[in-house]
C-alpha positions in Angstrom: 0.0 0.0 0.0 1.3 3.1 -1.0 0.6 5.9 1.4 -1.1 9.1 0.2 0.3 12.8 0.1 -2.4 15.0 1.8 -2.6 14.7 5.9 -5.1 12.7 5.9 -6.7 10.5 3.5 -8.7 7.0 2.3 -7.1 4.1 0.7 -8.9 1.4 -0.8 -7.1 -2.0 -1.3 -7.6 -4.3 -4.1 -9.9 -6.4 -2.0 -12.3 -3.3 -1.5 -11.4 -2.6 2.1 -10.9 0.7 2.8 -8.3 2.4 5.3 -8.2 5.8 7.1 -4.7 6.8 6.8 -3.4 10.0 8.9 0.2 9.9 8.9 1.5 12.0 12.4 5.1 12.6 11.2 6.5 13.8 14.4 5.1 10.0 16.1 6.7 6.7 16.2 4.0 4.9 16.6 0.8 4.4 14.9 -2.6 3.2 15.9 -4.9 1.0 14.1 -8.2 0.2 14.1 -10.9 -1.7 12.4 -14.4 -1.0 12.5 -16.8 -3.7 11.6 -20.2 -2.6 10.4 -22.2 -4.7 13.1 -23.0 -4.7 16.7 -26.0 -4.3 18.4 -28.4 -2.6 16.4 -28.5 -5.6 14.1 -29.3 -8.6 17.1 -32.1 -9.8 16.9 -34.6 -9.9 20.3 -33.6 -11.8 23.0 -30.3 -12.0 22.0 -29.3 -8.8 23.8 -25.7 -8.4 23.8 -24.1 -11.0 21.6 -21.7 -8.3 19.6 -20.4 -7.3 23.0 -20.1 -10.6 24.0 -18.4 -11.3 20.4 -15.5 -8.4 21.0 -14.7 -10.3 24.0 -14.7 -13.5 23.1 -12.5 -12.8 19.9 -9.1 -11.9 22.1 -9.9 -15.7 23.1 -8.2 -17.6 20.2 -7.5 -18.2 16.7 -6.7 -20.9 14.7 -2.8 -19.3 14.9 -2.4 -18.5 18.5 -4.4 -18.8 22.0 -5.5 -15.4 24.3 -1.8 -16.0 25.6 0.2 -16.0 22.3 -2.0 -12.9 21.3 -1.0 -11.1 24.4 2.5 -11.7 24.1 3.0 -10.6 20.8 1.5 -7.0 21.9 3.6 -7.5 25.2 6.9 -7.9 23.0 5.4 -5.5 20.6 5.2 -3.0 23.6 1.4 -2.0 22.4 -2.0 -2.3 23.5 -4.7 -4.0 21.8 -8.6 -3.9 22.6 -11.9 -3.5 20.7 -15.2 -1.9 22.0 -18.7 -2.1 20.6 -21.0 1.0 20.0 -25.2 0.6 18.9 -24.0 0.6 15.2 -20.5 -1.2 14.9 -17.5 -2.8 16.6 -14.1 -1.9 16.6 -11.1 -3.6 16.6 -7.3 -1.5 17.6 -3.8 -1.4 17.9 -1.4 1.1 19.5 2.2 -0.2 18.8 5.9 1.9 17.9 5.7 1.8 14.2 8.7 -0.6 13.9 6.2 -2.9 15.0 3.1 -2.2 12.7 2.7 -5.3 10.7 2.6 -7.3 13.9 -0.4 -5.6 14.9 -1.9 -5.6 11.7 -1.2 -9.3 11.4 -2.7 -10.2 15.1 -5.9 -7.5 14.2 -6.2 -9.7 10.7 -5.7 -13.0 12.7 -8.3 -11.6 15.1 -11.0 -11.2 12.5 -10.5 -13.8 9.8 -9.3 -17.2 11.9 -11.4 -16.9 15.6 -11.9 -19.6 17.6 -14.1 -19.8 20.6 -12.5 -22.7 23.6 -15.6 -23.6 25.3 -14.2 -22.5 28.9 -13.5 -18.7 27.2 -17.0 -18.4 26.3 -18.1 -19.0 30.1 -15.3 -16.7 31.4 -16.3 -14.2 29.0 -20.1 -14.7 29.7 -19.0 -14.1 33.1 -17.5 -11.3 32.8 -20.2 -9.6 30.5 -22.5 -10.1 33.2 -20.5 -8.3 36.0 -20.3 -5.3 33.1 -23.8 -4.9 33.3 -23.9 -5.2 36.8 -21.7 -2.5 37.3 -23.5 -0.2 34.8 -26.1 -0.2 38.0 -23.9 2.1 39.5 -23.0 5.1 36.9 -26.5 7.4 36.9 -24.7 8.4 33.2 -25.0 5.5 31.6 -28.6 4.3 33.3 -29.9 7.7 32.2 -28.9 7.1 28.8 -29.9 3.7 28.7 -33.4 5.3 29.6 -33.1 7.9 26.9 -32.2 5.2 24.0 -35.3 2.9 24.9 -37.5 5.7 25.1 -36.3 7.0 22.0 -36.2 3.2 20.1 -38.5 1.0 22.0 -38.8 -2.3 20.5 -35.7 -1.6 18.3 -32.2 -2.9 18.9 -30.9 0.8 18.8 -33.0 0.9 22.2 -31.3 -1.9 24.2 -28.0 -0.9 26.1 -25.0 -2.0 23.9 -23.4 -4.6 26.4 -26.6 -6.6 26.6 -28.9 -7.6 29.5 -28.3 -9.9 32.5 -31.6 -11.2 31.9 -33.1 -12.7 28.8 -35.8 -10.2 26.6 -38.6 -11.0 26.0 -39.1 -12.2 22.2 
């Protein structure tokens, strides 16, 4: 890939992908992300939560490397990698020194194309969803706009809270 002139500009690969590129001269580091056009405004009802749920359960495993392997190679790489999930997609990143920017864009590939799910990582994971939403409880912020987004989509997925419910809906 060839980077572009201007400051800041979109690329789009042979495959049709298309990249963000915003080249920071006076950094050595870049940051990466990829954003996935689904999450929760496309699950169906009663299954509340399942793209959060999905961003966890993809640092789990892939056909490569386990959740250990993937955290070394960040570890060695001396980045961070995480994801989060809004009502309209999910997003994948990297933060690593730039020397080592095709190992996080080979782990963020990895990530997305070969997942596995071990059976014990989805009950951790499910486990840990769950004491999310519990502690949602306590910040009046994200109950009020949790409120606001029902009120303003009911019976929509756009008006269920992104990480999902400890309970089942209805539906």
């Amino acid at each position: 890939m060839t980077l572009p002139d201007s400051p800041t500009a979109a690329v789009t690969l042979d495959n049709g992908l298309r990249v963000l590129v915003a080249p920071v001269p006076q950094a050595r580091s870049i940051a990466v992300g990829v954003v996935v056009g689904a999450g929760p405004g496309d699950e169906p009802a009663g299954k509340d939560g399942l793209a959060h749920l999905a961003e966890h359960l993809v640092f789990q495993g892939t056909t490569q490397r386990d959740a250990r392997q993937i955290a070394r190679v960040m570890d060695l790489a001396g980045g961070e990698i995480g994801g989060f999930v809004t009502r309209d997609y999910t997003c994948l990143f990297a933060h690593v020194v730039d020397d080592h920017g095709p190992y996080a864009l080979d782990l963020l590939g990895d990530l997305l194309l070969n997942p596995t799910v071990p059976e014990r990582a989805l009950e951790t994971e499910r486990a840990a969803v769950l004491r999310e939403i519990a502690g949602h409880g306590d910040d009046p912020a994200r109950r009020v706009n949790d409120h606001l987004k029902a009120a303003a989509w009911p019976n929509h997925p756009l008006g269920r809270p992104v990480a999902g419910n400890a309970a089942p809906s209805p539906g």
